[in-house]
C-alpha positions in Angstrom: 91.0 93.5 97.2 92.2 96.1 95.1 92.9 100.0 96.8 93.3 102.5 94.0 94.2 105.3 96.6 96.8 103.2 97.8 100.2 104.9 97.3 102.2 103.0 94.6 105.6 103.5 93.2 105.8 104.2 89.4 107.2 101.2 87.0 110.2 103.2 86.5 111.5 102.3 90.3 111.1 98.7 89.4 112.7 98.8 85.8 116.3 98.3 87.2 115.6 95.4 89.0 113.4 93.6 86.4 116.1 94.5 83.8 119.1 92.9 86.8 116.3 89.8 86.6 115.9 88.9 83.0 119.8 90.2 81.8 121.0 86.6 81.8 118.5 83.3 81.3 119.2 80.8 83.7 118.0 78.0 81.4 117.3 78.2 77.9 117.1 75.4 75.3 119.7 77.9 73.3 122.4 77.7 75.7 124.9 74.4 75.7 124.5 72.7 78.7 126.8 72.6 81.6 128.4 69.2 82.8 
């Protein structure tokens, strides 16, 4: 269930970490493939 007076961080804390997530794709259809 959902707790709207539960304490959250903002999006800003995660930002960083998304960003660190998506910087490289791990698989893309554009990329030559290795091997």
């Amino acid at each position: 269930s959902f707790d709207p007076r539960y304490d959250t961080l903002p999006l800003e804390f995660f930002e960083p970490m998304v960003r660190r997530v998506f910087s490289t794709p791990k698989r893309s259809i554009y990329l030559p493939s290795e091997g």
